[in-house]
ChimeraX commands (.cxc) that place a marker at each C-alpha (Angstrom):
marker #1 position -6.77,-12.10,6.15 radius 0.5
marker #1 position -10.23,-10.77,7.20 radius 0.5
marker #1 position -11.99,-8.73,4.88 radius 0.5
marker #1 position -13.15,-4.68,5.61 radius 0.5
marker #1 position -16.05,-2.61,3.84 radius 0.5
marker #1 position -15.26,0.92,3.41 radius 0.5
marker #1 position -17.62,2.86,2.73 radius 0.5
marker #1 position -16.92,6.64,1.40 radius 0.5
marker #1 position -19.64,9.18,1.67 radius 0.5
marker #1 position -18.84,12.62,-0.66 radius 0.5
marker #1 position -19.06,15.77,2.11 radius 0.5
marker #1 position -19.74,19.12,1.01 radius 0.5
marker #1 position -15.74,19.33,0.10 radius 0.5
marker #1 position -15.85,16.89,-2.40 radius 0.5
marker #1 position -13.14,18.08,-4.87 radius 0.5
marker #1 position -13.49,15.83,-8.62 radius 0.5
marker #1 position -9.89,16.62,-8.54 radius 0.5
marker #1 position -9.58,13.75,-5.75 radius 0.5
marker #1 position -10.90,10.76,-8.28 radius 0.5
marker #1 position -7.60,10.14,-9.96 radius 0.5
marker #1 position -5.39,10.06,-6.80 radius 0.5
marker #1 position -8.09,7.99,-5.31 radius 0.5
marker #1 position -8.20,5.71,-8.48 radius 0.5
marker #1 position -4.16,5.08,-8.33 radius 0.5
marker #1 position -4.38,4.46,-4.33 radius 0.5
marker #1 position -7.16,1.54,-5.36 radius 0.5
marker #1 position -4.71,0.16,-8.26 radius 0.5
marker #1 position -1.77,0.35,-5.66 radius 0.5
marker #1 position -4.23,-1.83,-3.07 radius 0.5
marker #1 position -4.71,-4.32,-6.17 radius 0.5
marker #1 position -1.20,-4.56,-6.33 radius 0.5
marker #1 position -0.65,-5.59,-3.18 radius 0.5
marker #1 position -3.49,-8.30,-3.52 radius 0.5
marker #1 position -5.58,-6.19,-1.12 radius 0.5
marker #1 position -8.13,-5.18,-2.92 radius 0.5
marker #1 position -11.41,-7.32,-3.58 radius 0.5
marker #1 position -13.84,-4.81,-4.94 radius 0.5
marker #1 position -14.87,-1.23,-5.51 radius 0.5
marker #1 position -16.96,0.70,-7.03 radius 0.5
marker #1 position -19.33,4.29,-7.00 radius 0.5
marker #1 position -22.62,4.51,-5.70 radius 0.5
marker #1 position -25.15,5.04,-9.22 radius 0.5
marker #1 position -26.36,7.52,-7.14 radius 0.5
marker #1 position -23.10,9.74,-6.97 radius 0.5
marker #1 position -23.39,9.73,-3.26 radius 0.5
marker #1 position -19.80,7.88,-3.03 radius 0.5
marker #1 position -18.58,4.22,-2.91 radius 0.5
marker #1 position -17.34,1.24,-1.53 radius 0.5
marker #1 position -14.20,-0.91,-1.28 radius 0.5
marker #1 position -13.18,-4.29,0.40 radius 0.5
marker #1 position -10.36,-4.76,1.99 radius 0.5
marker #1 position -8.06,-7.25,3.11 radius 0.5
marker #1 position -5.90,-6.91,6.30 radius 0.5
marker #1 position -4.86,-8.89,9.48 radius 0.5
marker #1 position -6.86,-6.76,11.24 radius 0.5
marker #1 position -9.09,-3.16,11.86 radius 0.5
marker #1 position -6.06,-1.27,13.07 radius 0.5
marker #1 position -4.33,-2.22,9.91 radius 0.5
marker #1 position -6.92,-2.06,7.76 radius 0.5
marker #1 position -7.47,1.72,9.35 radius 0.5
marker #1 position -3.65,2.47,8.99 radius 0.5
marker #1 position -4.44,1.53,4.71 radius 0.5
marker #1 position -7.62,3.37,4.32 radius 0.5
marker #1 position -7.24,6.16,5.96 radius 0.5
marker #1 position -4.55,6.63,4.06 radius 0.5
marker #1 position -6.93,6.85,0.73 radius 0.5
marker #1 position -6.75,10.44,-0.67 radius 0.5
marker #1 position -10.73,10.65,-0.47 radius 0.5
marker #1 position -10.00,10.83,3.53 radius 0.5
marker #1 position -7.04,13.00,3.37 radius 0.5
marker #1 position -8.36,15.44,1.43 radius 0.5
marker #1 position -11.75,15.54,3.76 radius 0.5
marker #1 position -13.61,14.96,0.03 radius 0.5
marker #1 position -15.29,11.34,1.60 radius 0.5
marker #1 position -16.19,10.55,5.16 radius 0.5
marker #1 position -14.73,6.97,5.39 radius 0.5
marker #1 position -16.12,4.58,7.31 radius 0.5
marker #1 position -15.16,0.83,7.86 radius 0.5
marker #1 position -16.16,-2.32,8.87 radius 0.5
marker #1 position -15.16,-5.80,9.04 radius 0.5
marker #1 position -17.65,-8.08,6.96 radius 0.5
marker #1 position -18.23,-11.80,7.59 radius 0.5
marker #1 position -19.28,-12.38,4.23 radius 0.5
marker #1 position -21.85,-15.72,4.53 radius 0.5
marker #1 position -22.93,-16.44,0.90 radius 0.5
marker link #1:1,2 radius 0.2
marker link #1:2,3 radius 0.2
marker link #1:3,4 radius 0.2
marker link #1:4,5 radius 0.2
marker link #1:5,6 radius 0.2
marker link #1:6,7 radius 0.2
marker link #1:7,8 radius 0.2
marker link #1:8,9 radius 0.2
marker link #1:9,10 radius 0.2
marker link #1:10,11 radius 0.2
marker link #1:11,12 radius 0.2
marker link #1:12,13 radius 0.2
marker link #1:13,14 radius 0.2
marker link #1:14,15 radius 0.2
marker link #1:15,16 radius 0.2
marker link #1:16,17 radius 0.2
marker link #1:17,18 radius 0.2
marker link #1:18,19 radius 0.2
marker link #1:19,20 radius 0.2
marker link #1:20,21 radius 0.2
marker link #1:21,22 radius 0.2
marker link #1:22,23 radius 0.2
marker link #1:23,24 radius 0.2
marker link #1:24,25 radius 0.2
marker link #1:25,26 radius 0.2
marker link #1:26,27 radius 0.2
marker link #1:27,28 radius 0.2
marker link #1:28,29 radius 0.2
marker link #1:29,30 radius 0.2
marker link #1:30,31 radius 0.2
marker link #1:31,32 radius 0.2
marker link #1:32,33 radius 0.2
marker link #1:33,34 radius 0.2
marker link #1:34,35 radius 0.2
marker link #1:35,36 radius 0.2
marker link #1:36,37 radius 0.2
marker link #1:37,38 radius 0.2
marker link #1:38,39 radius 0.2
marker link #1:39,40 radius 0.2
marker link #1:40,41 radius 0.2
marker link #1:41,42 radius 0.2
marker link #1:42,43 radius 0.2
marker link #1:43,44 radius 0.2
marker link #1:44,45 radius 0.2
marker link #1:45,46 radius 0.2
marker link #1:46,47 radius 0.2
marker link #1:47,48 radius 0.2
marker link #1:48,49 radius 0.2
marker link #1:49,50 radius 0.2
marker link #1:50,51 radius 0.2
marker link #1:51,52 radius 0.2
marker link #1:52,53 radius 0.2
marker link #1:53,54 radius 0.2
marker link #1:54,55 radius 0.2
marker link #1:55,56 radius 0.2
marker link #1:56,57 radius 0.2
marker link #1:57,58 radius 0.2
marker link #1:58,59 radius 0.2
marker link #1:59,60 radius 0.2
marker link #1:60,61 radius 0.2
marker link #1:61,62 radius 0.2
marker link #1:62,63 radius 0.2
marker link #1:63,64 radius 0.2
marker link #1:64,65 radius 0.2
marker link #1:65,66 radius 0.2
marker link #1:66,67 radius 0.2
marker link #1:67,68 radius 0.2
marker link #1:68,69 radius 0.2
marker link #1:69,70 radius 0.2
marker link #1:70,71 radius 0.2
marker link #1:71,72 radius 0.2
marker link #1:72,73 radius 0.2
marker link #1:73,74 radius 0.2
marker link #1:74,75 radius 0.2
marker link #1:75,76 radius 0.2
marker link #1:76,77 radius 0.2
marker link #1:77,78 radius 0.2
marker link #1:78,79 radius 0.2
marker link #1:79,80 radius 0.2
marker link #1:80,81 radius 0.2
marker link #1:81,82 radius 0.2
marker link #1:82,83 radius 0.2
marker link #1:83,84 radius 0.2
marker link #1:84,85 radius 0.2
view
């Protein structure tokens, strides 16, 4: 498994409404032993995730998936980490 940052960045459509659909799609991830982390920003700017998939198309196919990205609340952006320390 390699391991993907997400990174969610609120837009202007950011809708609070999205935080508890977004908060069961995380537990779901857990579930599935594909979820490392996550957490806000302390600014309120958005968050982060990591990610575990076989690869960036599947790891896309999961995330984008995440109702902060379907509802156009977050832009998501992802990337795979080599994590050295």
């Amino acid at each position: 498994m390699r391991k993907y940052l997400v990174l969610a960045a609120r837009t202007p459509a950011y809708d609070p409404a999205v935080a508890e659909p977004h908060r069961r799609f995380l537990a779901e991830l857990r579930a599935k032993d594909m979820l490392q982390e996550s957490g806000p920003f302390t600014d309120g700017s958005g968050g982060a995730y990591l990610v575990l998939a076989d690869s960036l198309r599947a790891a896309e196919a999961v995330v984008y998936s995440d109702p902060l990205h379907t509802t156009g609340s977050s832009e998501i952006t992802i990337h795979e980490w080599e994590i050295t320390g």
